[in-house]
PLY file of the C-alpha trace (Angstrom):
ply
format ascii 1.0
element vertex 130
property float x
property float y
property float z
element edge 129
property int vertex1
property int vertex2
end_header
-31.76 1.46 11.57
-30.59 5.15 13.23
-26.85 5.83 12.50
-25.26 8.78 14.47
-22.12 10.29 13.65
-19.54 11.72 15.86
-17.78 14.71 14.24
-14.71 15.35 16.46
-12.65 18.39 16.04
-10.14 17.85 13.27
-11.13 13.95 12.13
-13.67 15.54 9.90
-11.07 17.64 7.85
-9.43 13.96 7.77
-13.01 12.62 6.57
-13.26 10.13 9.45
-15.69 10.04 12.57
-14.13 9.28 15.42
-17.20 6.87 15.91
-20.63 5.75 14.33
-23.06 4.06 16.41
-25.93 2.48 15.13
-29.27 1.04 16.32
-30.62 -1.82 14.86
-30.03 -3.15 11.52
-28.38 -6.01 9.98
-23.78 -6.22 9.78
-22.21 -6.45 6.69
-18.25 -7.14 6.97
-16.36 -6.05 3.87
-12.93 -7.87 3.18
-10.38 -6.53 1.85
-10.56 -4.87 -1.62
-7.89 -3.40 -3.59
-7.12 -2.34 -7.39
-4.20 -2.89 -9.45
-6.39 -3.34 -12.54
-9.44 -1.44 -13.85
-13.04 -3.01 -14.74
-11.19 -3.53 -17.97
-8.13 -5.39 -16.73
-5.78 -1.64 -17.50
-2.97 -1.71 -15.20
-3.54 0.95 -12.37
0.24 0.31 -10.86
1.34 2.92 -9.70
-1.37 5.27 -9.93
-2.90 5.36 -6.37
-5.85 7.53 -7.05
-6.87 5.56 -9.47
-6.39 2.27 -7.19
-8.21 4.57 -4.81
-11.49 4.89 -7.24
-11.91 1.20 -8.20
-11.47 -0.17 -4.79
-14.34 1.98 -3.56
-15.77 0.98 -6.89
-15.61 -2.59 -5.88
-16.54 -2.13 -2.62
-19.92 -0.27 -4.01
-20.37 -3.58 -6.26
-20.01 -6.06 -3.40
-22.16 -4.01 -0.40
-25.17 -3.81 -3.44
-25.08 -7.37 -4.16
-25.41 -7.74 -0.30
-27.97 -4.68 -0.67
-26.47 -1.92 0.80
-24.16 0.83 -0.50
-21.55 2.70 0.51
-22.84 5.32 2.40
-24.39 2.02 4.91
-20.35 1.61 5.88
-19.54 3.30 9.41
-16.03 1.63 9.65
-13.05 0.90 7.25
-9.16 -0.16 7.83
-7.35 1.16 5.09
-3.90 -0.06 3.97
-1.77 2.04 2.12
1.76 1.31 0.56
3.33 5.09 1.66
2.11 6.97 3.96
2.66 10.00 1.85
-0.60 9.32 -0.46
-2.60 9.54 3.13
-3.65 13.38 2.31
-4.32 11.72 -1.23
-6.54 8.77 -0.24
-8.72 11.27 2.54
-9.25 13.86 -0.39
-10.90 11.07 -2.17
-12.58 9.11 0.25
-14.60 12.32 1.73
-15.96 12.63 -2.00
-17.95 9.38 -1.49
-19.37 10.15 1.88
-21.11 13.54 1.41
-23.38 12.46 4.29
-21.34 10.95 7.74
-17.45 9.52 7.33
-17.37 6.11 8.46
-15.18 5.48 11.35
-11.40 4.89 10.48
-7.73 3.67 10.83
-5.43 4.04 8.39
-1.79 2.14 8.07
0.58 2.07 6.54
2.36 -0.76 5.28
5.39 -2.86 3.66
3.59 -4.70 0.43
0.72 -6.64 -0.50
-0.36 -10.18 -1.92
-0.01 -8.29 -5.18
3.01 -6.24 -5.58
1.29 -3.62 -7.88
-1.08 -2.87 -5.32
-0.39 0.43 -3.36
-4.58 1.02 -1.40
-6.56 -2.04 0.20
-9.82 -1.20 2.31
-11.36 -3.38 4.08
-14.65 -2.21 6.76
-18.02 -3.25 8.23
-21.80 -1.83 6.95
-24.77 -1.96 8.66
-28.09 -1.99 6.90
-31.93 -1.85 7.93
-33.19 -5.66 8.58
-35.89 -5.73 5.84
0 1
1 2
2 3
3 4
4 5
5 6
6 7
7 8
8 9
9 10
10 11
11 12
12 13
13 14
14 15
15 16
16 17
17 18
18 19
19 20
20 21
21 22
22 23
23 24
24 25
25 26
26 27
27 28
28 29
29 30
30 31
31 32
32 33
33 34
34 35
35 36
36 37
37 38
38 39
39 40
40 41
41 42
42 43
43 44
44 45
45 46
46 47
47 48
48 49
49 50
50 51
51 52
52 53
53 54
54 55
55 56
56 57
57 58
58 59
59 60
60 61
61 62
62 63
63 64
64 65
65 66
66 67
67 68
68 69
69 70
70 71
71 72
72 73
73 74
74 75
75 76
76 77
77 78
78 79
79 80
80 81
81 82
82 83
83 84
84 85
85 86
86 87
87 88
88 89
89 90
90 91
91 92
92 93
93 94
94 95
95 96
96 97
97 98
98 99
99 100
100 101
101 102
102 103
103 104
104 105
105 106
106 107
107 108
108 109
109 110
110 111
111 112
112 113
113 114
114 115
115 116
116 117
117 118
118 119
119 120
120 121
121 122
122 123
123 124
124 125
125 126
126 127
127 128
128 129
């Protein structure tokens, strides 16, 4: 599967790509996943980063039962509670793809079906076929 990234001009100091496209390979569609608790069931409300950490956490934990990993994702929708934790949530996300920044939108929005919950991502991986 050959992945190629386009860089823009400023989307890659927001760790996005305006696009991915990708040859071959096998779709993986990632619902939503957010955080209000911790692997430990800890209350994370209102502490976005941390939110932040375990939802990519998650995400990592679902895309390697369906054997890929994060790096394979070259989309995501992210919903966040206010948009001032957006500088927040790209400061963290470009620490997880060292490699090529997935494409991306994020919103902003009024709540979630948990009120404690301030970051939800949701995206789309590709993988090699084997």
């Amino acid at each position: 599967m050959d992945r190629l990234y386009h860089k823009g001009t400023w989307q890659e100091k927001r760790a996005f790509s305006p696009a991915v496209i990708t040859t071959g390979g096998k779709t993986v569609w990632i619902a939503g996943h957010g955080a209000p608790h911790d692997a430990d069931g800890n209350s994370l409300a209102g502490d976005f980063e941390a939110q932040t950490r375990e939802s990519f956490r998650l995400i990592e934990a679902t895309l390697e039962r369906a054997g890929a990993k994060l790096q394979d994702m070259v989309t995501m929708t992210v919903f966040i509670i206010d948009s001032r934790y957006g500088n927040l949530f790209t400061e963290t996300r470009g620490e997880y793809f060292p490699d090529g920044f997935p494409a991306s939108a994020m919103i902003t929005c009024a709540g979630f079906a948990q009120p404690e919950m301030m970051v939800e991502i949701q995206g789309i991986a590709v993988i090699d076929e084997d």
